[in-house]
N, C-alpha and C positions, 0 to 999 in steps of 0.2 A: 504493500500500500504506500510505505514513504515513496518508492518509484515513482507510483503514477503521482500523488501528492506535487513530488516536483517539478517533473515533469508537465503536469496542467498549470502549473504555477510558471514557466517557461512559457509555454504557450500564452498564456494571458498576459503576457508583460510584453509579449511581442507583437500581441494584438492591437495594443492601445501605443504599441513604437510610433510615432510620426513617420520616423528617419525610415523607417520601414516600409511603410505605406507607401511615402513619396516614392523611394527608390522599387519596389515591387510592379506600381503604376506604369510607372515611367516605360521598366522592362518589359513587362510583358505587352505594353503597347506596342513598344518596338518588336518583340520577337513575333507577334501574330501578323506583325507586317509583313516582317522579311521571309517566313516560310511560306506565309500565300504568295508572295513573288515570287520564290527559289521555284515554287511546285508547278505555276501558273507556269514560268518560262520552261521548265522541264518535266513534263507530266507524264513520261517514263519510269518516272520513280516510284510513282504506287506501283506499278509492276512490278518494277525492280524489286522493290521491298517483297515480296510475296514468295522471288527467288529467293532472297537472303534469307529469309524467314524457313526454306525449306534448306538451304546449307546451313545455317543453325542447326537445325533441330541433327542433321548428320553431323556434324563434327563435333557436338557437345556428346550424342550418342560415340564416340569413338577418341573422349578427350583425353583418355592417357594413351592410347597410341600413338595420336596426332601429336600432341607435347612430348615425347620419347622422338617422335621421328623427326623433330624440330630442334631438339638439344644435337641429335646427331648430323643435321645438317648445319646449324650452325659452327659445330667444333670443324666442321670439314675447311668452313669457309675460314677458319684459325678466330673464330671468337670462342668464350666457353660460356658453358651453359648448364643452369643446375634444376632442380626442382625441390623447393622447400614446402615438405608440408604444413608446416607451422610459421606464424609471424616471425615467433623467435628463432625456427632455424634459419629461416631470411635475412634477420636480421644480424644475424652470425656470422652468415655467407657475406654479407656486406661490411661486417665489424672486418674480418681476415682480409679484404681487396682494399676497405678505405684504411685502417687505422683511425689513426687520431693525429691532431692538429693539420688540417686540413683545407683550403678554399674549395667547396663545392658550389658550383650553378644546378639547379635542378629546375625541370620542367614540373609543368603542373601532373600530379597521378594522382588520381583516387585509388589505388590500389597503396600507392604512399601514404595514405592520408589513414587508409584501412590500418598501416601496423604502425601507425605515427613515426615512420621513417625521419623526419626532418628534428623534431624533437630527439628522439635517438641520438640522430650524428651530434647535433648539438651537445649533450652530455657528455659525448665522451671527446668531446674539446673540439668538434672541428665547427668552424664558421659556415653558415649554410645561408644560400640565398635564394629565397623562391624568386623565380624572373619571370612568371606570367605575371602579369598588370594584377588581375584579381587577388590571385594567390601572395604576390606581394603586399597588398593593401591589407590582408587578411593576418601575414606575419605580423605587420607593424601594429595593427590594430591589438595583437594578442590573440584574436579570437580563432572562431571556426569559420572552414567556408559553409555557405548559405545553399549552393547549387552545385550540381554537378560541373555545369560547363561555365560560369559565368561565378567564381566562388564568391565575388565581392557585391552581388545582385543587392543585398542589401544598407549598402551605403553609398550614399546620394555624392553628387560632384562637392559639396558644400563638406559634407566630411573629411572625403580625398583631400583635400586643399589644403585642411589645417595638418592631414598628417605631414604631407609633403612641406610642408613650411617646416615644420620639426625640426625634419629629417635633412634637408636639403640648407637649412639657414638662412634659408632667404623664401620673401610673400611670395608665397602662390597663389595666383586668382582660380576662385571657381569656374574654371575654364578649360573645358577637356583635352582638348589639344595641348594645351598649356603642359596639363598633368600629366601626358604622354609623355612630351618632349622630357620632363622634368625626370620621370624614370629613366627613360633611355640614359641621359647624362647619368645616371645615379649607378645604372647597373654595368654600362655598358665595357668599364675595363676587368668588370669580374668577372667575364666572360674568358679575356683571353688571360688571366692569372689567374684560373683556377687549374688545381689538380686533377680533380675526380666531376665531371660530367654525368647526370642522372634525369632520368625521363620515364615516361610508361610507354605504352600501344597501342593504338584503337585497334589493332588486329595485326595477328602475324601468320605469315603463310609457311605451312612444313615442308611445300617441296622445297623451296629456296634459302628458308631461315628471313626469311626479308621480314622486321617490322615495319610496319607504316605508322606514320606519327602523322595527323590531322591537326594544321596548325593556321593562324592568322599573325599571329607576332614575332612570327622567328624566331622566339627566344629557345625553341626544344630545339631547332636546326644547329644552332650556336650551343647550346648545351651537351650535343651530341654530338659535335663534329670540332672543334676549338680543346677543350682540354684535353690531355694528353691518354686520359682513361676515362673510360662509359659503361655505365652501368646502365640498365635495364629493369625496373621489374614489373610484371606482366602478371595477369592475370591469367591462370591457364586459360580458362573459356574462350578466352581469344583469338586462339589457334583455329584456322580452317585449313584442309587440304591442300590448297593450289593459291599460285599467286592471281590466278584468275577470280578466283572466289572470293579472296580478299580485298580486289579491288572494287569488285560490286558493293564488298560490307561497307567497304569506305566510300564510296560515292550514297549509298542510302545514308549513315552515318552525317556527313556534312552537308546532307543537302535538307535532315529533318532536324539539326541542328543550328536550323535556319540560315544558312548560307547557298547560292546558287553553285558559286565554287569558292573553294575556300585558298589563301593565298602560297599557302605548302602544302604540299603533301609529302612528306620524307619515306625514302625507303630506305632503311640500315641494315644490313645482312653481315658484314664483321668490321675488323677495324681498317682505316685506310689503307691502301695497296699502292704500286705503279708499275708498272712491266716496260716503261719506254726505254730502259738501258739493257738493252740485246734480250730485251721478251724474255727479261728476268723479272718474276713476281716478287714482290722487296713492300714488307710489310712497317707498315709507320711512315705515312707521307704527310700531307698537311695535318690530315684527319688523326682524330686516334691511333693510340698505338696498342692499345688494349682494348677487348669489349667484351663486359658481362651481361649474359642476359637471365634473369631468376624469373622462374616460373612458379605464380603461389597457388598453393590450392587453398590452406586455410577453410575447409569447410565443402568447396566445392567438387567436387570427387564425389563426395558424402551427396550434394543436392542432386549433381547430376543422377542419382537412383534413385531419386524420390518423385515417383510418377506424376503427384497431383501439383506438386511447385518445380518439378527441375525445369520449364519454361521461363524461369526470374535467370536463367542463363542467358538466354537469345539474347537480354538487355544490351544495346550497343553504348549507352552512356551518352546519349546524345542529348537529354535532358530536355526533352520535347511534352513531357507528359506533366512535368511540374507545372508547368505556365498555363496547364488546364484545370492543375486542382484548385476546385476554392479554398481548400485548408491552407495549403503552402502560399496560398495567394495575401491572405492576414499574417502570417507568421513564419515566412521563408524558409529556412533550413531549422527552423528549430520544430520542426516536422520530421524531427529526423535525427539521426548523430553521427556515423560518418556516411551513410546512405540515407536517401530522403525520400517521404511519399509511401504509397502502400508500395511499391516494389520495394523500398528500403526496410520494412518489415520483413518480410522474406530473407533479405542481404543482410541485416542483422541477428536474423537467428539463425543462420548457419555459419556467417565468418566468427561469430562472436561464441557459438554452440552454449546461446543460450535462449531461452522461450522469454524469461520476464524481463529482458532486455529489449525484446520486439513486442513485449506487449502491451506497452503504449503509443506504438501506432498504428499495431495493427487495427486495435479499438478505436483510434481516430479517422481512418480511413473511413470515408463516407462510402465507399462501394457504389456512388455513383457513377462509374465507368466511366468519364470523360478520358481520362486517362489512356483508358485501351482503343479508345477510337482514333486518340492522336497517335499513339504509339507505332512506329515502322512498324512491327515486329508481331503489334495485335496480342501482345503476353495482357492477360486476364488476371490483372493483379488486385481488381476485384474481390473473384471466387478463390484468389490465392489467400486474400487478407481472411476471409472467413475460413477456410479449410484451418489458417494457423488460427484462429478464435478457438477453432471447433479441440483443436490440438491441447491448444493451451487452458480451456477448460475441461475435458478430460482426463490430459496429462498421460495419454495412453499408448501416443507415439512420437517419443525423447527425437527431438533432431540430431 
């Protein structure tokens, strides 16, 4: 009961946020723009999605052969590649590559965000700098991100302005380009003075080992390719068969992410090469000279067998279904803890393998279904929230 206690107590304080409302408004105005545009000029992609939707449901059916046969094409390609079943042996595999006292750049991950990666490195003395816009607004802030794709959704330009004056020692006007520019200068030589480079994956394909990274800021392309080592960590689910199948996931991906096209697309398969002195392959060029890539399952292995939720797999993370709920609509990410929305009910009782961790949102979930009708993917997170109700008051099948 203290759970739910304060967790409704979270919620009501977020409800009556100003800074919240304004800044939620603002977005989801904008984001209902730019998907009826993305979809209007490209109306391929309902289709599309219905393929992905069906390479889904196969590769998540076949996810630890696919992630075996993906470790072993990466090692061909001279990156290496591990599989941690636990947060903590993840974070182990990455305690042994990074060390301590360290400059790391890292891209935005929710799969990072799942074993509080950046927190970690920080403890054990290295300097960590999130370089997405949001995610950085988020570090300075202290807090949590609010969205899967957008973490800083909930704070308005008016916010931004005072932290970047802090930060930076000089007024910054509430003025977004402003605030842009202002990062760039702020982050832009920790880029190339950093050691260890760190990123996630919208999807990685097993014939080739190739990740794809779905970006607008450049900062995961420079995070991945500028320091001297790269890290990776992935989420098994991620894996499909072929690089053909992974480009479809990513074209659905950014296109219901609200973008028609988005301004990268990276593909990373090991560390930099060059063959131009007598079509000799000679590893360590511009790019890295190292490249890890960890595959977590934390929970997932486990949902993939579970017939009436392993569907909260297909999820591409595109963060299309939040900007339909009305919950998250008054009270952002605190609809949530590191997954948000009734699919993050699901997400939190199996990363977390626990039921009364997810069961305060699952109960919040109004089962209105808006959600599944935005969703590429069409996952019934729904009938998913009630099936964990149904679990969680019987108690009769332990995730």
């Amino acid at each position: 009961m203290s759970t739910f206690k304060s967790y409704k107590k979270r919620l009501r304080e977020a409800a009556r946020d100003p800074k919240i409302s304004l800044a939620l408004e603002r977005a989801i105005r904008s984001f209902r723009k730019n998907i009826d545009e993305a979809l209007r000029k490209f109306p391929h992609t309902l289709e599309l999605a219905e393929v992905v939707r069906r390479i889904k449901e196969e590769s998540i059916s076949r996810m630890e052969e696919l992630v075996q046969q993906t470790c072993q094409t990466i090692r061909e390609n001279k990156g290496e590649a591990f599989v941690a079943r636990t947060p903590q042996e993840a974070l182990g595999i990455i305690d042994n590559i990074v060390g301590s006292g360290k400059l790391i750049v890292k891209g935005k991950s929710l799969t990072g965000e799942e074993i509080e990666l950046r927190e970690h490195l920080q403890e054990r003395g290295n300097e960590v700098y999130e370089t997405d816009l949001g995610e950085y607004i988020i570090q300075l802030l202290g807090s949590k991100p609010m969205h899967l794709l957008a973490p800083a959704i909930h704070v308005p330009k008016e916010e931004v302005a005072r932290l970047l004056s802090q930060v930076s020692g000089q007024e910054v006007p509430p003025d977004i380009k402003t605030e842009v520019a202002t990062v760039r200068e702020i982050l832009r030589d920790k880029f190339f003075r950093a050691e260890v480079g760190m990123s996630g994956a919208n999807v990685v394909a097993a014939d080739t080992g190739a990740l794809f990274q779905i970006e607008n800021e450049g900062n995961v392309r420079l995070s991945s390719s500028a320091p001297p080592v790269y890290i990776a960590l992935v989420g098994m689910e991620k894996v499909v068969a072929t690089i053909e199948e992974a480009f479809k996931v990513a074209e659905v991906t950014w296109r219901f992410a609200g973008y028609a096209v988005p301004a990268y697309v990276n593909l990373v398969s090991g560390p930099s090469k060059t063959g131009d002195i007598e079509k000799t392959t000679t590893y360590g060029a511009h790019g890295p000279k190292e490249m890890y890539v960890i595959f977590l399952d934390a929970g997932r292995s486990q949902l993939a067998k579970d017939p009436d939720l392993r569907e909260a797999l297909y999820c591409l993370r595109c963060g299309a279904c939040l900007y339909e709920c009305p919950v998250f609509a008054v009270t952002a990410g605190h609809f949530g803890d590191k997954y948000f929305g009734g699919i993050g009910a699901i997400w939190t009782a199996f990363v977390s393998g626990d039921l009364i961790k997810a069961a305060p949102l699952a109960y919040s979930c109004l089962t209105c279904g808006r959600c599944k009708e935005r969703c590429p993917m069409k996952i019934d997170s729904p009938q998913m929230c009630l099936e964990l109700r149904r679990r969680i008051a019987e108690e009769s099948k332990p995730v």
